[in-house]
C-alpha positions in Angstrom: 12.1 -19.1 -2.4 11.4 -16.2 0.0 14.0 -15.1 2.3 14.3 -14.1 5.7 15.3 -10.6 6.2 17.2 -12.1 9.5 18.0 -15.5 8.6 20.7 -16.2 11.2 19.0 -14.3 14.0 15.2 -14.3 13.0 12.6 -11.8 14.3 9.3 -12.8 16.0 7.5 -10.1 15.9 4.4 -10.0 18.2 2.8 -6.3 18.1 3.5 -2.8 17.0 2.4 0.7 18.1 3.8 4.3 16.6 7.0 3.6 14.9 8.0 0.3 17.0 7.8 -3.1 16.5 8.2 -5.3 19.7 9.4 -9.1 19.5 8.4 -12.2 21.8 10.8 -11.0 24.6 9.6 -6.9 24.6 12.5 -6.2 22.9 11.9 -2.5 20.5 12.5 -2.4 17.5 12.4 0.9 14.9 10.5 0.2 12.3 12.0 1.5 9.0 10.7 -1.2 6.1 7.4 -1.8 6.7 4.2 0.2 4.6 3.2 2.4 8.2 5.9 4.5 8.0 3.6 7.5 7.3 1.4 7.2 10.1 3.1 4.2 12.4 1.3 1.0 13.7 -1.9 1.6 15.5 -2.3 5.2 14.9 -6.0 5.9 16.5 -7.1 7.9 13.7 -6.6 5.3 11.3 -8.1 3.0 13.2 -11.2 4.6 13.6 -11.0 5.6 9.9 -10.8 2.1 9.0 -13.3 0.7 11.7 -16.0 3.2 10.3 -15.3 2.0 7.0 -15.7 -1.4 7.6 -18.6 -1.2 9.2 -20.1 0.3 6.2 -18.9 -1.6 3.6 -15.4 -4.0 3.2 -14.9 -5.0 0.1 -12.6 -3.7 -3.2 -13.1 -1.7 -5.9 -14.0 -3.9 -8.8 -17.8 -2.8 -7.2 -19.1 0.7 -7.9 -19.1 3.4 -4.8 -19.1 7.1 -4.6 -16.1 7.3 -2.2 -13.5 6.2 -5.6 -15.2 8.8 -7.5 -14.8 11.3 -4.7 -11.4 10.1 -3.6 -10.6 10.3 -7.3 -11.4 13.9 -7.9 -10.2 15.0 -4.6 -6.2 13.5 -5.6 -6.3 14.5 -9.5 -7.2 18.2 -8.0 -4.4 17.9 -6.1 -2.4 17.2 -9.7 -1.3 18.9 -12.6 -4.4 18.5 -15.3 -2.5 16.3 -18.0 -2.9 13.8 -15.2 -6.5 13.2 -14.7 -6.7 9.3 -14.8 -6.9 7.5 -11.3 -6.1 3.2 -11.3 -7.4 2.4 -8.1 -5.1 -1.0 -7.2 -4.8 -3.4 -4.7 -1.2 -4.0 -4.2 2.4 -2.9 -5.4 2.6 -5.8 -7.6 -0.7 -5.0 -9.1 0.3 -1.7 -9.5 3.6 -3.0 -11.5 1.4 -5.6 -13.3 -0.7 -2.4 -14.7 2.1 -0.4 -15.5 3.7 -3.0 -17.7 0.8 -3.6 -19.4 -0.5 0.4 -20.2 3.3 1.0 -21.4 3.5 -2.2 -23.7 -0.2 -0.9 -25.0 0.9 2.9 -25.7 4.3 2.1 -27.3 3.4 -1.2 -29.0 6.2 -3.5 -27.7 6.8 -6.1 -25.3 10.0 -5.7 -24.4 11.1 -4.9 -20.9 14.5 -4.2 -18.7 14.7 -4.2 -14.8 17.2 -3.4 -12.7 17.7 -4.6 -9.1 
């Protein structure tokens, strides 16, 4: 039961570069909901960041590999030392799932409220 952001007027969207999205007919779109909003859609840097990467290795990290570790210490730095545990995660959801789960561990209940 997913919905359509657009129901009665849908979106085909074909490609994106910067901050647009373009649909089947050219038409521009600014895009303000998707996950690129820090860097837009087919930043170069990125992509060469992520084509070097993936021609090294492509894979998640359940595996062991110094870039976590490195990547690890180089963000808790960047923090306050009480927080000095990285969970590297896949997804938002994942990162919900694992959330739930450490607070029902450190306060010993299963109860939770969300609000929309």
């Amino acid at each position: 039961s997913c919905k359509v952001f657009f129901a009665k007027d849908p979106l085909k969207i074909v490609r994106a570069q910067g901050q647009y999205m373009f649909d089947e007919k050219g038409e521009k779109y600014l895009d303000c909901i998707n996950n690129v909003a820090h860097v837009g859609h087919s930043h170069p840097y990125v992509i060469k960041a992520a084509t070097k990467q993936m021609e090294l290795l492509n894979t998640n990290s359940r595996f062991l590999h110094d870039n976590l570790v490195q990547y690890a210490e180089r963000l808790t730095a960047t923090l306050p030392e009480k927080l000095s545990v990285c969970y590297f995660v896949n997804s938002g959801s994942e990162a919900n799932d694992l959330a739930l789960r450490l607070a029902r561990q450190y306060r010993g209940h299963q109860d939770v409220i969300t609000l929309e």
